[in-house]
N, C-alpha and C positions, 0 to 999 in steps of 0.2 A: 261882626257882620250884620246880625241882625239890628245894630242899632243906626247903621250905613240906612238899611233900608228904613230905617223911620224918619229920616231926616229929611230935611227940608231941599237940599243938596240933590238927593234919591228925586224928591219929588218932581224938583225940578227939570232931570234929565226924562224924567217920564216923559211932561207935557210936552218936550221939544218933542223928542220920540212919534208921539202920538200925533203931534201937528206934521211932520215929516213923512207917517205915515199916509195921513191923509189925504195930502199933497199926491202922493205916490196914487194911489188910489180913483182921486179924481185925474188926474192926468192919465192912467192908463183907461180911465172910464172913457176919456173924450178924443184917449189917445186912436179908442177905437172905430170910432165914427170919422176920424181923419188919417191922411197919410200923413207920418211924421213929418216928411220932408217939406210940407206945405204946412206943415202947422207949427208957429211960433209957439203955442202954450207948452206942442211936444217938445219942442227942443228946449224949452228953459225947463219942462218937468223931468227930461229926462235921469238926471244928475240926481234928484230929488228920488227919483224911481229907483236907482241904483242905490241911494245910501241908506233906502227906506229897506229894502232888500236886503241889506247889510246889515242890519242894524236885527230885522226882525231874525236873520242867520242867527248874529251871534246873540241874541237872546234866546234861541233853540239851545246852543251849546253850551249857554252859560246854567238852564236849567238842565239839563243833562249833567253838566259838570257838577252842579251842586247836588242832583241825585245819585251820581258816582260818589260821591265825596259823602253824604249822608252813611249812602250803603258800607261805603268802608269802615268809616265810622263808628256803623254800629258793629260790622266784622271784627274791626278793632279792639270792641269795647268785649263781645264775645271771647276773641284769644285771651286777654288780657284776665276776665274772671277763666279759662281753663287753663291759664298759667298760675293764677293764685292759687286755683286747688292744685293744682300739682305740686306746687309747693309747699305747701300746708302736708300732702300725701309723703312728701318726702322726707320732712321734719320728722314727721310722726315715725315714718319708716326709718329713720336712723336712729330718733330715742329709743324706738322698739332693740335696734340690734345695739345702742349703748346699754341699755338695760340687760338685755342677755346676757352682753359680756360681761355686766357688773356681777348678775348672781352667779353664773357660768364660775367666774373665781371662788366663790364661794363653797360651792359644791363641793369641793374638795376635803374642805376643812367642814363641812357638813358631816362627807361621809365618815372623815376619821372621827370625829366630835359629835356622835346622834343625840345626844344630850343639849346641845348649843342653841336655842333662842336665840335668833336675829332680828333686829329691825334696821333696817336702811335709814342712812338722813344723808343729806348733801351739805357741805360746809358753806355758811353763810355768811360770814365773816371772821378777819381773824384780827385779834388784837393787839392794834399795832403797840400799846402800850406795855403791853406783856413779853418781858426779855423773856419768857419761856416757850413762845409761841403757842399760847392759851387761842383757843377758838370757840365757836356757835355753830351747833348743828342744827339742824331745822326739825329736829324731834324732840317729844318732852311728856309728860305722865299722860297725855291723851295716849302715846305709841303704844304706853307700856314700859316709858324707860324710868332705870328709877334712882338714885343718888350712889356712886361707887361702879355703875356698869361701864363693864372693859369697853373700850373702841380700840376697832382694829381696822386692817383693807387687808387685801387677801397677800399683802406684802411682811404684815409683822404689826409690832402693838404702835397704837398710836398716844393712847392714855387713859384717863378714865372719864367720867361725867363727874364733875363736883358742882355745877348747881342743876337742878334742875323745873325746869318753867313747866306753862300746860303747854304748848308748841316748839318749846323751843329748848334747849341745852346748853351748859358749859363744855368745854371738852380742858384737863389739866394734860398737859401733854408728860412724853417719859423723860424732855427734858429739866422737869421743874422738880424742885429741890423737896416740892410738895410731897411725891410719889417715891415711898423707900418700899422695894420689894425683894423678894427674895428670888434666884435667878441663878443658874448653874449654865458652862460650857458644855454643850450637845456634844463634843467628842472625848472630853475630859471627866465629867460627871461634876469636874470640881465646881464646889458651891460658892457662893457669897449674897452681897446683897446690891439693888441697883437705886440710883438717888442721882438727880442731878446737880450740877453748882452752877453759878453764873458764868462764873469765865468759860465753860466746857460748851455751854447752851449759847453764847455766842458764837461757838464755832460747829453750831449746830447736831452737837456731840452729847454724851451723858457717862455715870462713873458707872465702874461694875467695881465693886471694894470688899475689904475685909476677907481678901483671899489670902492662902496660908504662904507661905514660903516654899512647902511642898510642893507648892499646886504646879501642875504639867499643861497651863495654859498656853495658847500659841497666838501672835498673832496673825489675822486669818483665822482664826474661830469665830462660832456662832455661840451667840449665850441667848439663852430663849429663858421666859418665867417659871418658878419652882410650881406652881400652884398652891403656893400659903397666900393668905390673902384675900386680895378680890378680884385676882387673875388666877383665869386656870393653869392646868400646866403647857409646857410647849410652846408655848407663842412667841414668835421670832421677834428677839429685839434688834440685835444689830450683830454688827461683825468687829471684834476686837483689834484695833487699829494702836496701839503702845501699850506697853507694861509697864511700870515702872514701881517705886519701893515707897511707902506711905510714912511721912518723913514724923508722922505724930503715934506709927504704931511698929511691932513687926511683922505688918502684913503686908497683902500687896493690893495693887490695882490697877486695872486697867479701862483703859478712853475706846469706848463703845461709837460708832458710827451707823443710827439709828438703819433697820434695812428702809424704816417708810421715808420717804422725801415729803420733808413737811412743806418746802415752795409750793410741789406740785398739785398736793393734798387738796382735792375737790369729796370723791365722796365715800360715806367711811360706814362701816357696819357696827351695830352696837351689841355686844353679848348682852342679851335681856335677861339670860340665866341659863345656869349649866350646873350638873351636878358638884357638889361640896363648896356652893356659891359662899363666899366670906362676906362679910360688909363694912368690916375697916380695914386701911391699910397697913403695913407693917407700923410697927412704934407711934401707933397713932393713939390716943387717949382719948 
């Protein structure tokens, strides 16, 4: 609009405008020392008088209009910054109660665990080239994290950190063949040891083995970590989903179905330290 009014176009409707006024002007000036009726100049001004009239109306409404239309404007512009904060207030206000919920899970295994050192990190990426579902956490020796520390969610074990940056972390998950731990059935006591393989970690699974013939596992158990190692004890791997006969021993073993959902896997807590902390893994040299 405003470049309507710099134009030459703008300009020119003026001067008609302004002569039109004129017109109007002088003829009601002369209109009033004569009777219309008798006077030629009034009746060819009259037309002139009327659209000068017209014209100066809708130049009243049209500055009107554009000071309605400013006004809103800037009313507009007003809503608009108390709509951004409010949105901004609401962000805030739901990471606020995302956050709750996150340590809120936590508490639990705080209180049974007073011993447990936390640090929070959010997954950053996970690596698509890693059949074991290896990740990055967003924490790393700034936290306080440090090579071998457990990660968990308040669902069960996730794995451990095997590198560690000044910001940043590897996560080795409990599918990867990397991590052999030792690991008993919470309703059976019976023990063995847990390790993943490739085939098992494509179906997003991992082995619990080296269980005896005796053993009175079921499936439908929970087998949670021995605490040898550099995991504590308790901590919920998964739920035993086949048993079957280990065709290289006479032991047994069973296919473990992790309790953590590693798709869903956003944010994970890191044990920083707990009492009888280990720092290698089992059979590691």
């Amino acid at each position: 609009m405003r470049f309507f009014l710099r134009s030459k176009e703008f300009k020119k409707i003026i001067a008609i405008v302004l002569v039109v006024i004129a017109v109007s002007v002088t003829a009601g000036v002369i209109g009033g020392f004569m009777a219309p009726q008798a006077s030629v100049l009034g009746a060819v001004a009259a037309p002139f008088q009327k659209l000068g009239n017209t014209i100066v109306q809708s130049f009243s409404e049209m500055s009107a209009n554009f000071n309605s239309a400013a006004k809103l404007n800037a009313e507009n512009d007003k809503l608009k910054t108390e709509i951004d904060a409010l949105r901004g207030q609401l962000v805030d206000y739901q990471s606020a109660l995302t956050d709750n919920e996150f340590y809120k899970e936590y508490l639990e295994i705080k209180d049974i665990n007073p011993d447990f050192k936390f640090c929070p990190a959010l997954v950053t990426t996970k690596d698509p080239d890693d059949v074991f579902g290896g990740l990055t956490v967003d924490a790393g020796s700034l936290q306080g994290v440090s090579l071998f520390d457990p990660v968990i969610t308040d669902s069960g074990l996730v794995g451990y950190i095997s590198q560690v940056g000044v910001s940043t972390s590897k996560v080795t998950t409990l599918l990867s063949t990397s991590l052999v731990c030792g690991a008993y059935d919470s309703r059976t006591n019976d023990a063995g040891a847990l390790s993943g393989t490739v085939e098992l970690a494509a179906e997003g699974k991992t082995r619990f083995y080296n269980l005896p013939r005796t053993c009175s596992v079921a499936i439908g158990d929970i087998v949670v970590t021995s605490g040898s190692g550099i995991f504590p004890d308790k901590l919920i791997i998964g739920t035993i989903d086949n048993i079957s006969h280990d065709p290289l021993s006479s032991s047994l073993y069973a296919t473990i179905t992790p309790a953590v959902n590693f798709d869903e896997l956003k944010n994970v807590m890191i044990i920083t330290s707990f009492s009888g902390q280990g720092n290698e893994l089992i059979g590691e040299k």
